[in-house]
KOLTIVEX-801896 format. One record per residue (C-alpha): residue in one letter; chain; x, y, z. Coordinates in steps of 0.1 Angstrom, whole numbers, plus 5000, padded with zeros to 4 digits. Each point is the difference from the previous one (the first is absolute). Layout:
<pts>
PT   rest   kette      x      y      z
PT      A       A      X      Y      Z
...
</pts>
This chain:
<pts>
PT   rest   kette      x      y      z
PT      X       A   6351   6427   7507
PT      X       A   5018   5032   5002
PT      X       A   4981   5033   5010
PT      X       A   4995   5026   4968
PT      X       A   5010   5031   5010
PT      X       A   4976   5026   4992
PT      X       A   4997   5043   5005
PT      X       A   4985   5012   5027
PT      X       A   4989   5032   5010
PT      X       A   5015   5015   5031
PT      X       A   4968   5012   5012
PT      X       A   4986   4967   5002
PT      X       A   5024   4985   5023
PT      X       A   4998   5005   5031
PT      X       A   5030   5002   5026
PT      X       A   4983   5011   5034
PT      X       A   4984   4966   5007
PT      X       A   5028   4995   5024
PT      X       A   5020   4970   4977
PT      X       A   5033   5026   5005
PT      X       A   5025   4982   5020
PT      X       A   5027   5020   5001
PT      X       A   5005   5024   5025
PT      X       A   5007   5027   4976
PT      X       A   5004   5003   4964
PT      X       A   5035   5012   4989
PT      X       A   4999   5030   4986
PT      X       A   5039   4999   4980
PT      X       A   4981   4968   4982
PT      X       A   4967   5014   4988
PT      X       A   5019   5033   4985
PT      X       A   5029   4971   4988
PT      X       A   4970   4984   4982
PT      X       A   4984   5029   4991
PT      X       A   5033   5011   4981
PT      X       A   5004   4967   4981
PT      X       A   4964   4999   4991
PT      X       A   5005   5034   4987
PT      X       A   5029   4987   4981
PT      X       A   4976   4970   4981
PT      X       A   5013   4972   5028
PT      X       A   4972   4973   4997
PT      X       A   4993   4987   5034
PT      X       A   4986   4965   5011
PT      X       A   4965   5004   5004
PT      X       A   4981   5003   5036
PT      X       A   4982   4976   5018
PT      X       A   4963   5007   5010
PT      X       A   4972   4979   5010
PT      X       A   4968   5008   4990
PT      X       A   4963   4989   5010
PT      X       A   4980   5013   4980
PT      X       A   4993   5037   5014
PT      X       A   5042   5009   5010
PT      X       A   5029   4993   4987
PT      X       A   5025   4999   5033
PT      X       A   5035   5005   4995
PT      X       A   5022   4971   5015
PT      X       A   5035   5002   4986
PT      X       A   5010   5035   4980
PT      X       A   4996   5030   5024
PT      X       A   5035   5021   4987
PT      X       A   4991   4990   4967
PT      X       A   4961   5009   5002
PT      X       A   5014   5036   5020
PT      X       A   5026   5004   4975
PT      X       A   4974   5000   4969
PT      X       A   4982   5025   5015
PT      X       A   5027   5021   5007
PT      X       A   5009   5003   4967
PT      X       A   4964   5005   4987
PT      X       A   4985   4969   4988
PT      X       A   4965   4988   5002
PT      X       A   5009   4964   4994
PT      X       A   5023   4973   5008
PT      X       A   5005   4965   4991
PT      X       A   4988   4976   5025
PT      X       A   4994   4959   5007
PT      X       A   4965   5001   5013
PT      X       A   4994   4969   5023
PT      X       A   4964   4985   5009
PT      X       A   4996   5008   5039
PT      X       A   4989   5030   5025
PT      X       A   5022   5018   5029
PT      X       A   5008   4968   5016
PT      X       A   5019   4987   4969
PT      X       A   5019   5032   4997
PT      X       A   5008   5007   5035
PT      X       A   5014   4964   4995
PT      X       A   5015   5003   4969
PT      X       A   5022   5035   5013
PT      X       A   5010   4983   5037
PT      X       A   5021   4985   4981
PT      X       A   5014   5016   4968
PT      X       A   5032   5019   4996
PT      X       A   5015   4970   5020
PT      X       A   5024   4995   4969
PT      X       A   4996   5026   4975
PT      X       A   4989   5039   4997
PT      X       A   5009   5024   5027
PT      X       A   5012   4977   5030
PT      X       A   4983   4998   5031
PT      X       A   5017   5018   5028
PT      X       A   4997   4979   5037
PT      X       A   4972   5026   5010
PT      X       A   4982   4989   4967
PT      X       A   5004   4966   5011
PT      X       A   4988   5006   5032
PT      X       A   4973   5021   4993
PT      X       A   4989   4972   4976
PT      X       A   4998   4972   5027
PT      X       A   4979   5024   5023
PT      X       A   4969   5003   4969
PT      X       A   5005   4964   4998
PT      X       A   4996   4995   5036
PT      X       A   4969   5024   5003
PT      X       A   4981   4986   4972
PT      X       A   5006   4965   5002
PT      X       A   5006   4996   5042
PT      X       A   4990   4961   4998
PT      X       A   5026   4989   4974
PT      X       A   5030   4983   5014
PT      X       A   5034   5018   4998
PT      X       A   5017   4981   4971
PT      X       A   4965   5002   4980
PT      X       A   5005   5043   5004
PT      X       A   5034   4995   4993
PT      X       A   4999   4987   4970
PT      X       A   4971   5023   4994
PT      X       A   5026   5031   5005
PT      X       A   5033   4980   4990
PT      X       A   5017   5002   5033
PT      X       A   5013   4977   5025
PT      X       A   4972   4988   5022
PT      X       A   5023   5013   5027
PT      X       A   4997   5034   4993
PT      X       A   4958   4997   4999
PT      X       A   5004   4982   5033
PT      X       A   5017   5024   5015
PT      X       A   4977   5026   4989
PT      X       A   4970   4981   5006
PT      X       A   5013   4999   5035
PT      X       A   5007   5034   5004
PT      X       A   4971   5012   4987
PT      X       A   4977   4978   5023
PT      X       A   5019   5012   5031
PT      X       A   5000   5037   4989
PT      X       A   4962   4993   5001
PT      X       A   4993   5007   4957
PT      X       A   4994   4964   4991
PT      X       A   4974   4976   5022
PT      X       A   5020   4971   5008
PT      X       A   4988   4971   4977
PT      X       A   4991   4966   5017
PT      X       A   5001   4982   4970
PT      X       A   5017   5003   4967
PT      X       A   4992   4983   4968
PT      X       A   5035   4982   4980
PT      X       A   5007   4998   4965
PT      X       A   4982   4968   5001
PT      X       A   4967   5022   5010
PT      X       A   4996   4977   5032
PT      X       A   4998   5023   5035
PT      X       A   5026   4993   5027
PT      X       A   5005   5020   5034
PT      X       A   5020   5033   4996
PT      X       A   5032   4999   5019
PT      X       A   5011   5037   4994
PT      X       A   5006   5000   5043
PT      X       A   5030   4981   4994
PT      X       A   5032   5022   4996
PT      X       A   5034   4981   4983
PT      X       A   5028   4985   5021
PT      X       A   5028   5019   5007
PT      X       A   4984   5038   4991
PT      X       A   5023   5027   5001
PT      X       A   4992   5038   4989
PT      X       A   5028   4987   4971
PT      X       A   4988   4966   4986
PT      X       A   4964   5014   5005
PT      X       A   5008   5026   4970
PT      X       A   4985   4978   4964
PT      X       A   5023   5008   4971
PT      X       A   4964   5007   4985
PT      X       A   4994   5028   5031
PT      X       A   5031   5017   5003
PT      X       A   5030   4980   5013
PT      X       A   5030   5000   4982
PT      X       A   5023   4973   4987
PT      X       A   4998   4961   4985
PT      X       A   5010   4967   5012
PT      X       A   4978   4985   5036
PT      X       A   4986   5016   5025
PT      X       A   4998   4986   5034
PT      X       A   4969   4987   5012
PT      X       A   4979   5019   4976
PT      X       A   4966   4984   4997
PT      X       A   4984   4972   5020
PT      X       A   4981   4976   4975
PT      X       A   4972   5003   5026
PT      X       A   4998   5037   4994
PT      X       A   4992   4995   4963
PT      X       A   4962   4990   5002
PT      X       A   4990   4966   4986
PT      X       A   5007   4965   5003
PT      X       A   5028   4982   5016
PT      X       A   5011   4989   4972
PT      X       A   4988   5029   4984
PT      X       A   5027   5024   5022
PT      X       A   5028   4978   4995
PT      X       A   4999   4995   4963
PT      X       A   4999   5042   5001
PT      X       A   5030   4999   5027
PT      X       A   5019   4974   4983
PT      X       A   4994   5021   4965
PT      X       A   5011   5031   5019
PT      X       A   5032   4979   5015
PT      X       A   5008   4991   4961
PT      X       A   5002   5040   4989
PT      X       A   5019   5008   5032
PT      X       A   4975   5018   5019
PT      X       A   4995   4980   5034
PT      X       A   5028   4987   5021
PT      X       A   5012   4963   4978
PT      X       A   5002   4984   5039
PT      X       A   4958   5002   5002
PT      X       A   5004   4971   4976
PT      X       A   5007   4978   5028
PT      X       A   4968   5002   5014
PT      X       A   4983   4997   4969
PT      X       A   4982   4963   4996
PT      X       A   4993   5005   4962
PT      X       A   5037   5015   4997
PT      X       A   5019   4977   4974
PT      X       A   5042   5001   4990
PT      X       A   4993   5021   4974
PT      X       A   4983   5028   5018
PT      X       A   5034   5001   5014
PT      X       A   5016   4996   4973
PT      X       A   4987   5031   4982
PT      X       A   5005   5019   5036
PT      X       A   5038   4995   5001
PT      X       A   5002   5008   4961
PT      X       A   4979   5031   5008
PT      X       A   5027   5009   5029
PT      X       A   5029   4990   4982
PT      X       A   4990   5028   4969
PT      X       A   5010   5022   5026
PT      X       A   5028   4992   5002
PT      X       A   5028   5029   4987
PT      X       A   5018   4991   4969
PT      X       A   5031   5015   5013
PT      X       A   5003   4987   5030
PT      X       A   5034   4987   5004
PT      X       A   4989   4966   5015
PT      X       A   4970   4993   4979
PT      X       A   5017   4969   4981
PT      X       A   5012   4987   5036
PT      X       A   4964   5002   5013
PT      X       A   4984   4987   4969
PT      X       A   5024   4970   5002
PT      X       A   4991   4995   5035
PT      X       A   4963   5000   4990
PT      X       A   5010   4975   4970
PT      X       A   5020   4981   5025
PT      X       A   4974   4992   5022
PT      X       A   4972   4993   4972
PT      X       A   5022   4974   4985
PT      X       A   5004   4982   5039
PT      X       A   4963   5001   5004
PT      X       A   4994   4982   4963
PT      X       A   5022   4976   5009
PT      X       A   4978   4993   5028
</pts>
């Protein structure tokens, strides 16, 4: 049943319980809200979690800054059951698709919280936590344990809330200082990168890793030839890996017809077995 949205005094919320996880707030969109709330722009409401003595703000910071800019003393809000925890949860994540982007540093930053408050949670679990690739919290994780700020976990608990041994040591085939640049941390540019994540790197089960690998494989973001070592890999993980490298392909690219005749050419041979 859908949340009623109800006022809410700004004094009553409070947004220094560390559930921010942004690196910064833009200022051009609080005083871009501020102006259309000015104007009589009805925003959606903001998330907060309350347990009964705070109300923590989760999703709504430019909004919430934006109303007190201009004065108010309220501002409508969806107010969830749940403490910090379910906030800082809740905000790891938002803005993935909506509201004032996430900038790579945002992402970033996000992942590192994650990684600091929940340390024994396998990658993929903390990425979906933060709505990232569980590369990008790997490689953090990684560099975070090395640079001495994170203890290195010996265990990590999966999605499925069993424990299995950490693996965080192991570093992906093939690194260079290029493929080890996540489009979620700063590298630039689609299509596959070469040797970008080792399923073993992930954190989990075999199977576990691979069915992250092979979904990473799918979107384009792990080299499509890691398939081949892959026992749970099937035809149409690879399949949806040459579809996802074909998009790629340039419309105008003067031979496009001749190579996607090729590529018919050869499908119709294998069919006919």
């Amino acid at each position: 049943m859908p949340i009623q949205p109800t006022e809410l005094s700004l004094e009553s919320i409070n947004i220094q319980g560390g559930t921010q996880a942004r690196v910064r707030t833009n200022d051009d969109a609080i005083e871009s809200y501020a102006d259309e709330m000015s104007q009589g722009t009805v925003f959606p409401p903001i998330t907060v979690y309350f347990d009964g003595a705070t109300h923590w703000l989760a999703d709504g910071f430019h909004r919430y800054l934006a109303a007190k800019r201009i004065g108010r003393d309220t501002i409508l809000a969806e107010v969830n059951a749940g403490g910090r925890t379910d906030a800082l949860r809740h905000a790891l994540g938002a803005n993935a698709t909506n509201g004032v982007y996430r900038t790579n540093d945002d992402k970033r930053n996000a992942v590192e919280i994650a990684l600091e408050e929940w340390p024994d949670l396998a990658n993929p679990v903390l990425a979906e936590i933060c709505r990232v690739s569980p590369e990008l919290v790997r490689r953090r994780r990684t560099e975070l344990t090395q640079s001495g700020r994170l203890q290195r976990a010996e265990r990590v608990t999966g999605r499925d809330g069993k424990e299995y041994p950490a693996q965080i040591e192991r570093q992906p085939r093939g690194k260079t200082e290029e493929s080890s640049r996540d489009r979620d941390g700063g590298g630039g540019g689609g299509g596959f990168s070469k040797g970008k994540g080792d399923g073993g790197a992930l954190g989990g089960t075999s199977i576990e890793l691979e069915q992250e690998a092979r979904a990473m494989i799918r979107k384009g973001e792990i080299n499509p030839f890691e398939l081949r070592g892959m026992a749970t890999a099937n035809a149409l993980d690879y399949a949806d890996a040459v579809i996802t490298l074909l998009q790629t392909m340039k419309p105008d690219d003067p031979r496009r017809k001749e190579g996607l005749s090729k590529i018919r050419n050869w499908i119709d041979k294998a069919l006919a077995g």
